[in-house]
Backbone atoms as SQL, in Angstrom:
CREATE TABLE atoms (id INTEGER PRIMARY KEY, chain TEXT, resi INTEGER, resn TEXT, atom TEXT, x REAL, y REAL, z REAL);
INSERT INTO atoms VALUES
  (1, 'A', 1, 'UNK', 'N', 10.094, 17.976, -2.773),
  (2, 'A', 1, 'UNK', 'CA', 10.165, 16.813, -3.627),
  (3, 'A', 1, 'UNK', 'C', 10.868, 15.645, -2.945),
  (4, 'A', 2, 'UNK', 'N', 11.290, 15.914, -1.959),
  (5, 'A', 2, 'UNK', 'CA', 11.788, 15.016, -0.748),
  (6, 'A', 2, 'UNK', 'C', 11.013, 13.352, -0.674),
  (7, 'A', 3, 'UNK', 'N', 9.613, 13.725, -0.719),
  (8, 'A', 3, 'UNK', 'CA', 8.693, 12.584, -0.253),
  (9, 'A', 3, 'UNK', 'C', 8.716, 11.893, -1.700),
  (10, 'A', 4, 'UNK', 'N', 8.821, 12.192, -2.527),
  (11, 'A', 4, 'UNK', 'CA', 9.053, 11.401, -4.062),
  (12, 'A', 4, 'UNK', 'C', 10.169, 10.656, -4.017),
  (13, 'A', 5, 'UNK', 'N', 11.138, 11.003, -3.906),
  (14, 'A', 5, 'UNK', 'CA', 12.550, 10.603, -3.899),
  (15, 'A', 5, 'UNK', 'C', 12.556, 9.067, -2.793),
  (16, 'A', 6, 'UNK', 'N', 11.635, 9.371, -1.948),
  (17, 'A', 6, 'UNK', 'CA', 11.774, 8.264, -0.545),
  (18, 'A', 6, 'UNK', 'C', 10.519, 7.590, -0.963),
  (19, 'A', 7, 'UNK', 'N', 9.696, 8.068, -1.623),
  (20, 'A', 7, 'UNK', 'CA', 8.683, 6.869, -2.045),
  (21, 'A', 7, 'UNK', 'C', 9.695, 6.105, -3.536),
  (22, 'A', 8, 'UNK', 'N', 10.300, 6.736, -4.140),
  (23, 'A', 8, 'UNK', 'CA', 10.908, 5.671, -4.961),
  (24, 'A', 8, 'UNK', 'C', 12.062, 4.516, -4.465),
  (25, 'A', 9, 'UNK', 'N', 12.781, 5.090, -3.281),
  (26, 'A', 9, 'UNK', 'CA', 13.447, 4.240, -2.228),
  (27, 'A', 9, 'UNK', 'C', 12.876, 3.389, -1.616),
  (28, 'A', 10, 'UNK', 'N', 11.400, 3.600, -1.532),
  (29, 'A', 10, 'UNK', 'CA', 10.634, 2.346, -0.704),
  (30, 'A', 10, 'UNK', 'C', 10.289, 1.688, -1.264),
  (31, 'A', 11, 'UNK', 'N', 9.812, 2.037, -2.769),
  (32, 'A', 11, 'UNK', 'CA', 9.214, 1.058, -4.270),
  (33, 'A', 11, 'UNK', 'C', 10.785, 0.069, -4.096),
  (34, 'A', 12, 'UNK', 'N', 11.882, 0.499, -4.297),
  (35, 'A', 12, 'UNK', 'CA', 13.221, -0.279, -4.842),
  (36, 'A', 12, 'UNK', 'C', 13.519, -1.319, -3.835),
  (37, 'A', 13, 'UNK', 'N', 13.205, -0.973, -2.336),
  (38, 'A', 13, 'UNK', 'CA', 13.097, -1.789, -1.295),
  (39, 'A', 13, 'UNK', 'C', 12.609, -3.011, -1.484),
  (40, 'A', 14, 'UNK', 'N', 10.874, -3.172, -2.139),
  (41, 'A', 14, 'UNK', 'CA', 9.900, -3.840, -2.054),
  (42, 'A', 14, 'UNK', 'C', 10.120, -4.980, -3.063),
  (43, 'A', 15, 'UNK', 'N', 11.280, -4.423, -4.267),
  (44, 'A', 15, 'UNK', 'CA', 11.425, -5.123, -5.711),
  (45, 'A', 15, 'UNK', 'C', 12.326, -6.268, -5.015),
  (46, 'A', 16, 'UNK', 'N', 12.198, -7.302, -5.075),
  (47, 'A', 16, 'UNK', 'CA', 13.109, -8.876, -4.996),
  (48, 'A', 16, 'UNK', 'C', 12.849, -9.658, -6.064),
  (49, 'A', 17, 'UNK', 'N', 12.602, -9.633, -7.356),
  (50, 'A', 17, 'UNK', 'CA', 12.334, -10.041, -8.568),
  (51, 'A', 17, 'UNK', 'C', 11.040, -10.332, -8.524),
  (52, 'A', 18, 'UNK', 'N', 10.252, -10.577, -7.339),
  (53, 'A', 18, 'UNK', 'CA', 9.082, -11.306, -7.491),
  (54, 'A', 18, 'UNK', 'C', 7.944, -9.809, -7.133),
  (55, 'A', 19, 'UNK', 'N', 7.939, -9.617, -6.035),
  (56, 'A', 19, 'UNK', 'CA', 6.957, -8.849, -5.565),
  (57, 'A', 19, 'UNK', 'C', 6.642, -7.288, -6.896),
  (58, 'A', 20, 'UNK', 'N', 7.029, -7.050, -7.571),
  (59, 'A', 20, 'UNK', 'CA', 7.139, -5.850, -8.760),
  (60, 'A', 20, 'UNK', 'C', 6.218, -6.505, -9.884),
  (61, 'A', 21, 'UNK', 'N', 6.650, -7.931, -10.186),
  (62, 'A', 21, 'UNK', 'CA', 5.527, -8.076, -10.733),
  (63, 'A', 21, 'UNK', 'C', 4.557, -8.801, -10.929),
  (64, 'A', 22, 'UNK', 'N', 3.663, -8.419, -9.915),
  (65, 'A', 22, 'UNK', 'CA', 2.532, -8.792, -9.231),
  (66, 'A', 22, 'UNK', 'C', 1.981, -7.187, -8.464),
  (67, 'A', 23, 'UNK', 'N', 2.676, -6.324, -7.961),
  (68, 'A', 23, 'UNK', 'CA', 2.553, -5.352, -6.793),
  (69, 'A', 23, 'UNK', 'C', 2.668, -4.191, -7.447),
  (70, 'A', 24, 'UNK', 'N', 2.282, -2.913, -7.117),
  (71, 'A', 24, 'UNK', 'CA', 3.425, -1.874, -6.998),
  (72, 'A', 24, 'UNK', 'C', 2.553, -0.978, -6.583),
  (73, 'A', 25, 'UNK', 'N', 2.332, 0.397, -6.951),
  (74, 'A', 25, 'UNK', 'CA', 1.884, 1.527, -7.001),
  (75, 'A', 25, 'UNK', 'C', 1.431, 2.521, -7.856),
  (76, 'A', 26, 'UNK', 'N', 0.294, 2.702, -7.684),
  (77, 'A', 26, 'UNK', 'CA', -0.429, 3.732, -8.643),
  (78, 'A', 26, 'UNK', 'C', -0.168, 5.064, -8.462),
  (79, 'A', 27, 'UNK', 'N', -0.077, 5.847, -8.892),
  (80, 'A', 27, 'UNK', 'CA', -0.781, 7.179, -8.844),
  (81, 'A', 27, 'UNK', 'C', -1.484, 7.524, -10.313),
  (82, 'A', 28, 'UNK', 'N', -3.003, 8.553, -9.507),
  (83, 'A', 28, 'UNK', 'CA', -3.939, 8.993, -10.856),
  (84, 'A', 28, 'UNK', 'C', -4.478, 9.946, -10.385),
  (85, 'A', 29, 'UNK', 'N', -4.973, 10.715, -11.640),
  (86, 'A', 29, 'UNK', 'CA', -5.740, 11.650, -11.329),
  (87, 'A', 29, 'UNK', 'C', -7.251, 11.502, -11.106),
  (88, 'A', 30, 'UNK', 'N', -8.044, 12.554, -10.258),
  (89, 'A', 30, 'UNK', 'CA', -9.105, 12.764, -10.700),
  (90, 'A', 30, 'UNK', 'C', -10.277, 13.780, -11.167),
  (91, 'A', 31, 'UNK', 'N', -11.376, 13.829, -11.595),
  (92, 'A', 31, 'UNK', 'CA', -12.123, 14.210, -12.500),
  (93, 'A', 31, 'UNK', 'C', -12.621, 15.885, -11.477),
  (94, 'A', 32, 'UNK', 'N', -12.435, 15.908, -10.373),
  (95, 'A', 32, 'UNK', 'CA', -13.026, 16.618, -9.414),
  (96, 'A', 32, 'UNK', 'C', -12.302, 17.890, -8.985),
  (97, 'A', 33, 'UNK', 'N', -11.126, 18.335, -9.193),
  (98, 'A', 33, 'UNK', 'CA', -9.849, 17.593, -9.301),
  (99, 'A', 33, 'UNK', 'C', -9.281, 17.370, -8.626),
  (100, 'A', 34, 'UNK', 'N', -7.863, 16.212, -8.624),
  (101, 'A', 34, 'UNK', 'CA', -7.535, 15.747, -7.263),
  (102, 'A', 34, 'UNK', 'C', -6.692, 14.380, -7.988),
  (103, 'A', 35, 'UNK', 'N', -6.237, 13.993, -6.663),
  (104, 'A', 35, 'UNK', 'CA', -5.157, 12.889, -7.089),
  (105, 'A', 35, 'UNK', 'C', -5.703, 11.410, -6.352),
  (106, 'A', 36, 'UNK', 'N', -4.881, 10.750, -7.238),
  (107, 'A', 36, 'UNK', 'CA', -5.132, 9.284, -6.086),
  (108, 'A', 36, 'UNK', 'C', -3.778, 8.391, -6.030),
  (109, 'A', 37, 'UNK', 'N', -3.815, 7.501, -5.058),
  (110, 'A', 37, 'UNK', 'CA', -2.837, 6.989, -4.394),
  (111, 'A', 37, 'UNK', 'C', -2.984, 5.724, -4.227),
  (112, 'A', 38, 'UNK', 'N', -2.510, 4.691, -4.487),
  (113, 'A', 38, 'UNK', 'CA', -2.872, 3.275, -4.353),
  (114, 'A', 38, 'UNK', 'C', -1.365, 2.540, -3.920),
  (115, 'A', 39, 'UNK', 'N', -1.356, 1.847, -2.852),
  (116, 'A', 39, 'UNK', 'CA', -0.074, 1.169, -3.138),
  (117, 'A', 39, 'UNK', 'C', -0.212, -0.319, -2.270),
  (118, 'A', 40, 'UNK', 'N', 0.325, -1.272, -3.408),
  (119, 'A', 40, 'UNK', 'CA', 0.204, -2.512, -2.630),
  (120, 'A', 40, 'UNK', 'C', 1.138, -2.660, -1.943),
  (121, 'A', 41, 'UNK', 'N', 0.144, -3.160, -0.801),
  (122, 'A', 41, 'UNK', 'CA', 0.991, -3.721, 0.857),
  (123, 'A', 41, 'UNK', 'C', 1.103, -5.059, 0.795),
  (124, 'A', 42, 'UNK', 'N', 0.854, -6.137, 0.226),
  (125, 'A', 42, 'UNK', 'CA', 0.910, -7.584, 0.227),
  (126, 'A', 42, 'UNK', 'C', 2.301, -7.605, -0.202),
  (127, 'A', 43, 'UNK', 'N', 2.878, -8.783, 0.865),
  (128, 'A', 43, 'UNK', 'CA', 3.951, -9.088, 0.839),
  (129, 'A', 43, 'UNK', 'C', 5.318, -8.261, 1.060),
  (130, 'A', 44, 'UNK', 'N', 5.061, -6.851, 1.833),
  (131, 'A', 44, 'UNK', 'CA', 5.376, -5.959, 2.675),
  (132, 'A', 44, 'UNK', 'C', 5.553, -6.144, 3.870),
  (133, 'A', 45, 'UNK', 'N', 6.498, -5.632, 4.308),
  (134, 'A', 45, 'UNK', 'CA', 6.725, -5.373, 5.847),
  (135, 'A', 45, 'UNK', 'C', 4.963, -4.589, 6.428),
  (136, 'A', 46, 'UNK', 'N', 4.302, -3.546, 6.177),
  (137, 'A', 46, 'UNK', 'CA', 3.002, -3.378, 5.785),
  (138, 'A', 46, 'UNK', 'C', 2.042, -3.942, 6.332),
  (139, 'A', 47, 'UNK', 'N', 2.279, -5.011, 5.216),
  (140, 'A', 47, 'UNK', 'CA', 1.121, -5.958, 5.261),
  (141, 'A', 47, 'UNK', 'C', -0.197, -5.898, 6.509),
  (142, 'A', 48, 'UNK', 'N', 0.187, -6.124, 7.599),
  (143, 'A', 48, 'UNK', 'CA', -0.784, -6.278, 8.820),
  (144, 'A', 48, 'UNK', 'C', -0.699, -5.549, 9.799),
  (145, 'A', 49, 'UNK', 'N', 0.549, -4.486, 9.119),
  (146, 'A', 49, 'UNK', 'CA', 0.414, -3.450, 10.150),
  (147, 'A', 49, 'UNK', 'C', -0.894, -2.391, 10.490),
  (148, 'A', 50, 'UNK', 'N', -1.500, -1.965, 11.279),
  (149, 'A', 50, 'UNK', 'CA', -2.683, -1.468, 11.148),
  (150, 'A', 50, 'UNK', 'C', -2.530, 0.049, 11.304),
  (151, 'A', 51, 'UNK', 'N', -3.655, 0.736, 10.416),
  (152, 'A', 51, 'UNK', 'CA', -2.842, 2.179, 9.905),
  (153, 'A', 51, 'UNK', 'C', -4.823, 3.106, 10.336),
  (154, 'A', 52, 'UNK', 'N', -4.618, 4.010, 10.926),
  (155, 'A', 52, 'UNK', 'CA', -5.298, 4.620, 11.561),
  (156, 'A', 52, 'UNK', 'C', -6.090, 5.716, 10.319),
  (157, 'A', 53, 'UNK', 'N', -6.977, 5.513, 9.708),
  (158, 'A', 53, 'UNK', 'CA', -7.765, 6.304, 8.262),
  (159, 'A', 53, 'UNK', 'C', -7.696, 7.502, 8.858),
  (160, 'A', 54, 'UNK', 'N', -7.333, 8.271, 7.771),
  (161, 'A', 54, 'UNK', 'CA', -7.324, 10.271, 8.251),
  (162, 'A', 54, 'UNK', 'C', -8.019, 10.855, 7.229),
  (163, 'A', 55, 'UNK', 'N', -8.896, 11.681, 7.417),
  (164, 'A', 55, 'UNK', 'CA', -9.618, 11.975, 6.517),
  (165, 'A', 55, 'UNK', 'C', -9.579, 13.583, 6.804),
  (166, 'A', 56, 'UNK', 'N', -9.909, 14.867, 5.888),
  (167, 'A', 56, 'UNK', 'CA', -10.222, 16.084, 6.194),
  (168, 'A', 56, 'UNK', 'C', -11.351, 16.641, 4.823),
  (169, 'A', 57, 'UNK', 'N', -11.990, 17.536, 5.170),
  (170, 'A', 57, 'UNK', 'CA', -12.482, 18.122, 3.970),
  (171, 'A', 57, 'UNK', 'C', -13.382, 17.436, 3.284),
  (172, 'A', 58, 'UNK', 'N', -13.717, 16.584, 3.917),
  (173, 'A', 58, 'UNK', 'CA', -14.458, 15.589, 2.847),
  (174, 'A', 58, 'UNK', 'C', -15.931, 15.347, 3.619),
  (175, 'A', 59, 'UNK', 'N', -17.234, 15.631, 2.871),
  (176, 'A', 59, 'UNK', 'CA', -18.735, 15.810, 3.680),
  (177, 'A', 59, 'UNK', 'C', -19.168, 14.027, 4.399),
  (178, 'A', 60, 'UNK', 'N', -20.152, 14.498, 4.938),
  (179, 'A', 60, 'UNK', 'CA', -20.763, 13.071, 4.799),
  (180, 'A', 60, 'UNK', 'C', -21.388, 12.233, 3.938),
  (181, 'A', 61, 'UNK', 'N', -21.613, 13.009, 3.040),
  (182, 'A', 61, 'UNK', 'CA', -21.808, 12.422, 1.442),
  (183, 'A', 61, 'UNK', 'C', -21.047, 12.200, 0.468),
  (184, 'A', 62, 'UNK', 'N', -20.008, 11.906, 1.118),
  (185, 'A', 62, 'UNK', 'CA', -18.351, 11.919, -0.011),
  (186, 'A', 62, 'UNK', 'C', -17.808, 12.878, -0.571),
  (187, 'A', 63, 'UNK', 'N', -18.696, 14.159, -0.696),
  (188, 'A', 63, 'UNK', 'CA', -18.406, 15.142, -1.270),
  (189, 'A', 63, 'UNK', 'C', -17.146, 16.045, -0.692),
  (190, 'A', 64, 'UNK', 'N', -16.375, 15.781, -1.859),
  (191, 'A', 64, 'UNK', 'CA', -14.525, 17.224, -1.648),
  (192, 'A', 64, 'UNK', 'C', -15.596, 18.454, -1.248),
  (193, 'A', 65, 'UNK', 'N', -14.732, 19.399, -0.455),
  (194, 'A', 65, 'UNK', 'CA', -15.315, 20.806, -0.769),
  (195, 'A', 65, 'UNK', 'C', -13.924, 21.255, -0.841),
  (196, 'A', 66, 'UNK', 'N', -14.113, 22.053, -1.861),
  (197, 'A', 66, 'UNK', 'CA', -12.962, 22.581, -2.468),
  (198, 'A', 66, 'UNK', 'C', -11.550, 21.751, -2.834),
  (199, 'A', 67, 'UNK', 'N', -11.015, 22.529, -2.753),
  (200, 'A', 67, 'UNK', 'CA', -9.722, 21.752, -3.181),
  (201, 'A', 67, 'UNK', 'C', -8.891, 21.089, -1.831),
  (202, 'A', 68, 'UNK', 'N', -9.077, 21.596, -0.335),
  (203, 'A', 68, 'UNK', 'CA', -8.399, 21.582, 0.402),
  (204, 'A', 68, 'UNK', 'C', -9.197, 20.449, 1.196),
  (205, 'A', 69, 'UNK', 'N', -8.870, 18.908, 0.968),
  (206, 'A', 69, 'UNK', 'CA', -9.375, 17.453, 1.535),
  (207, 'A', 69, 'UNK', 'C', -8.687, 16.474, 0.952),
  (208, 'A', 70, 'UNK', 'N', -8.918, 15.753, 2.257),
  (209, 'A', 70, 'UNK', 'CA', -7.636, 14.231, 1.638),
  (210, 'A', 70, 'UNK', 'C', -8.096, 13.620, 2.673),
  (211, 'A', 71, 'UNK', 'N', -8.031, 12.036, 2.360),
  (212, 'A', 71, 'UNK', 'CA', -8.605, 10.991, 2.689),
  (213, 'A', 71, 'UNK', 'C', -7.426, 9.726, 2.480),
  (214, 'A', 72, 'UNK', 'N', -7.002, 9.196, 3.536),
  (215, 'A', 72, 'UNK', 'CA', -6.205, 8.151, 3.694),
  (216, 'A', 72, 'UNK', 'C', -6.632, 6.629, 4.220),
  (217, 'A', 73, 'UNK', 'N', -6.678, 5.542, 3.696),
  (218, 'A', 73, 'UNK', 'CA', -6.992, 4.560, 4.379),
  (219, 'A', 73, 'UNK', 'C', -6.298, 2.994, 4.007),
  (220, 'A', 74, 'UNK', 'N', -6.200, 2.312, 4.758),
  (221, 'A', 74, 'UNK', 'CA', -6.194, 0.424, 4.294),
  (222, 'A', 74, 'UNK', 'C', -7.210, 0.055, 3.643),
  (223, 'A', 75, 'UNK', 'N', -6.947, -0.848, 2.740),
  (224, 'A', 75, 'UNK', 'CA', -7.947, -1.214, 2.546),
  (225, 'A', 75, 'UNK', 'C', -8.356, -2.537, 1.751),
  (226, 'A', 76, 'UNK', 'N', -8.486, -3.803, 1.653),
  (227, 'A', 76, 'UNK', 'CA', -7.846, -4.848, 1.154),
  (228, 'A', 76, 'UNK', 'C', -6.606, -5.235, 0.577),
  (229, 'A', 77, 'UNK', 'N', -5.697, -5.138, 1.351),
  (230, 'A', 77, 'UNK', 'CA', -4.085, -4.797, 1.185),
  (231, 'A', 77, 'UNK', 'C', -3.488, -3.690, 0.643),
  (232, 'A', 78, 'UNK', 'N', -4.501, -2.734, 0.673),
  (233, 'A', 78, 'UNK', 'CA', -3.699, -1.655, 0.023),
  (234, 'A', 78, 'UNK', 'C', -3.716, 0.224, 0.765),
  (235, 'A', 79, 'UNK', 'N', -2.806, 1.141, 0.881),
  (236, 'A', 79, 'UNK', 'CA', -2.702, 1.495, 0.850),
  (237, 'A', 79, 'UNK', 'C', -3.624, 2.626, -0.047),
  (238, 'A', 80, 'UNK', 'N', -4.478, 3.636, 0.237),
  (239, 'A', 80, 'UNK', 'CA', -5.437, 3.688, -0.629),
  (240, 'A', 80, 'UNK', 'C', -5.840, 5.577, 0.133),
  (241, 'A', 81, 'UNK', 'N', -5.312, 6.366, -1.031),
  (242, 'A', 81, 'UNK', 'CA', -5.664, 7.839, -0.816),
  (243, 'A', 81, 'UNK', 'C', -5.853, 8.477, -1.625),
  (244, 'A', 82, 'UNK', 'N', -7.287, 9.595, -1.100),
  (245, 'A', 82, 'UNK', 'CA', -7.140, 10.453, -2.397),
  (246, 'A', 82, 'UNK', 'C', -7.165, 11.852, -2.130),
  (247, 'A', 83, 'UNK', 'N', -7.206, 12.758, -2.853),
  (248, 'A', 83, 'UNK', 'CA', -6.679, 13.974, -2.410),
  (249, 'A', 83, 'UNK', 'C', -6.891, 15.380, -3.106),
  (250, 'A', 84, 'UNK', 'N', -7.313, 16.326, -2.683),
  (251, 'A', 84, 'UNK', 'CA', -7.305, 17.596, -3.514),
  (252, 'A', 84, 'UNK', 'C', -6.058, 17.857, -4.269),
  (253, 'A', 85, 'UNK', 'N', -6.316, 19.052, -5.263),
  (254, 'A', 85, 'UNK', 'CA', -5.430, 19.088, -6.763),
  (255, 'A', 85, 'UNK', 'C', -3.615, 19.276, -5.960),
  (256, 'A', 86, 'UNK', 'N', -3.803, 19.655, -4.572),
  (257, 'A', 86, 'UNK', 'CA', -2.223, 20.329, -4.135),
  (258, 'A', 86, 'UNK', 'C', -2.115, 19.582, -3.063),
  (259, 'A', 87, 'UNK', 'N', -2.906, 18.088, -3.079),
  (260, 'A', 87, 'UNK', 'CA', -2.420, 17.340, -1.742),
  (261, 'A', 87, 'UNK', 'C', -1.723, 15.904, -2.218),
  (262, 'A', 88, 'UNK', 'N', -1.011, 15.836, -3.595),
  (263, 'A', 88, 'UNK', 'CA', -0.214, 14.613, -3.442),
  (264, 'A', 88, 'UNK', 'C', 1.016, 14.347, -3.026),
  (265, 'A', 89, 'UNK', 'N', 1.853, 15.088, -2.714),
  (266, 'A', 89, 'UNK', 'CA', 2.741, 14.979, -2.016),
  (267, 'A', 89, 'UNK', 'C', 2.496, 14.879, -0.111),
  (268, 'A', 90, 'UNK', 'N', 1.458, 15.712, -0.201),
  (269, 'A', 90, 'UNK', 'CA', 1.010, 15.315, 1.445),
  (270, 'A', 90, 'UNK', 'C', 0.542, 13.709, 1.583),
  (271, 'A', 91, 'UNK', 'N', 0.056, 13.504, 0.409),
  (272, 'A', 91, 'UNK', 'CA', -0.894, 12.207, 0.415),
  (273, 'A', 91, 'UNK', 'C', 0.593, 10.768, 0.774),
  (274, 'A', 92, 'UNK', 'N', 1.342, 11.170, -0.455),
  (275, 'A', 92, 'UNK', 'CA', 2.544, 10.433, -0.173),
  (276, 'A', 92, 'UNK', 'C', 3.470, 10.654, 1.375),
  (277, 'A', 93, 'UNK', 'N', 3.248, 11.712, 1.464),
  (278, 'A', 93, 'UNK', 'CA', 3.901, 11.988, 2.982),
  (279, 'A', 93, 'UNK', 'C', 3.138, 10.851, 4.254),
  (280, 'A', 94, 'UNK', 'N', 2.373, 11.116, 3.935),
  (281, 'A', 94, 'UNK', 'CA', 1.073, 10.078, 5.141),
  (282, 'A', 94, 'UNK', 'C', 1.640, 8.819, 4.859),
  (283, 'A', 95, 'UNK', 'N', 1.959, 8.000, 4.117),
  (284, 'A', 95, 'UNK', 'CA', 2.104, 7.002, 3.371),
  (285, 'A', 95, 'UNK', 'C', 3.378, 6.670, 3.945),
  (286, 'A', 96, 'UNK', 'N', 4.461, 7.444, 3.906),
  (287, 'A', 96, 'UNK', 'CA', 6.048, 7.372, 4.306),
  (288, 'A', 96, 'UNK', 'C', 6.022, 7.348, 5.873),
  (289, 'A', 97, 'UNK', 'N', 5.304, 8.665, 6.482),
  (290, 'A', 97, 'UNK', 'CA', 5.367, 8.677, 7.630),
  (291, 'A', 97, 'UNK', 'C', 5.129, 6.619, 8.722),
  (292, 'A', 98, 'UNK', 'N', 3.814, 6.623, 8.296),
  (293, 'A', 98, 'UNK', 'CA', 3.277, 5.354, 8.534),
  (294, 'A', 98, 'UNK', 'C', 4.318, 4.278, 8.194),
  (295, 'A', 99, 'UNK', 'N', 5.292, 4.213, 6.930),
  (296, 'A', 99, 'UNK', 'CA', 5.817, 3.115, 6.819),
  (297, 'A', 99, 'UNK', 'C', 6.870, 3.379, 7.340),
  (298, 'A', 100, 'UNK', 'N', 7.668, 4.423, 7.625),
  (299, 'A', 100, 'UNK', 'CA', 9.136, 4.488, 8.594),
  (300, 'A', 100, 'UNK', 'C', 8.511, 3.947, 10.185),
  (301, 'A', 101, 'UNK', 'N', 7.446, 4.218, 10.183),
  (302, 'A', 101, 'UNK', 'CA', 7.470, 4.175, 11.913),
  (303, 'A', 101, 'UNK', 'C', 7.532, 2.458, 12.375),
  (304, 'A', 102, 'UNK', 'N', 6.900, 1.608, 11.095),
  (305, 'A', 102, 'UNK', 'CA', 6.631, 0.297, 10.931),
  (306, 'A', 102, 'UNK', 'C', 7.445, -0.407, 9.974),
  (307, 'A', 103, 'UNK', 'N', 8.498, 0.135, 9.835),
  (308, 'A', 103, 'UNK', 'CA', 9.821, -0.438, 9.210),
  (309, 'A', 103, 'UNK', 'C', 10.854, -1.601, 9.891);
């Protein structure tokens, strides 16, 4: 639960009265099942840093197989992943990793 705790440290970072509301971060579920991940990079340290898409498990037709796939990418300022039913904390991990290194 490590990577929760430091994604809420990086949300509190980002808050300067202005950027929170306008910005922030999603998480949702989905129908398949699986999670999703959204987080705005505008007006972030972020922002233009360029972040290398990782993808696993996932066909050439978009299709999850099984539960074990996750998909990371940029994507008009955002931060943007989604993930089998036991990959959101990995999903957030990808997310942290990338922004400590570009901190």
């Amino acid at each position: 639960m490590r990577t929760l705790v430091e994604l809420q440290e990086w949300y509190l970072a980002q808050c300067n009265e202005s950027w929170e509301h306008t910005y922030g971060l999603n998480i949702g579920t989905l129908d398949n099942p699986g999670w999703s991940l959204m987080i705005d990079l505008t007006d972030t340290k972020l922002e233009s840093v360029e972040f290398d898409a990782q993808s696993y498990g996932v066909g050439a037709d978009g299709q999850a197989s099984g539960n074990e796939w996750l998909t990371c990418k940029v994507e008009k300022g955002k931060f943007v992943s989604f993930g089998g039913p036991r990959k959101l904390e990995e999903m957030i991990g990808v997310f942290l990793l990338w922004a400590k290194k570009n901190a």
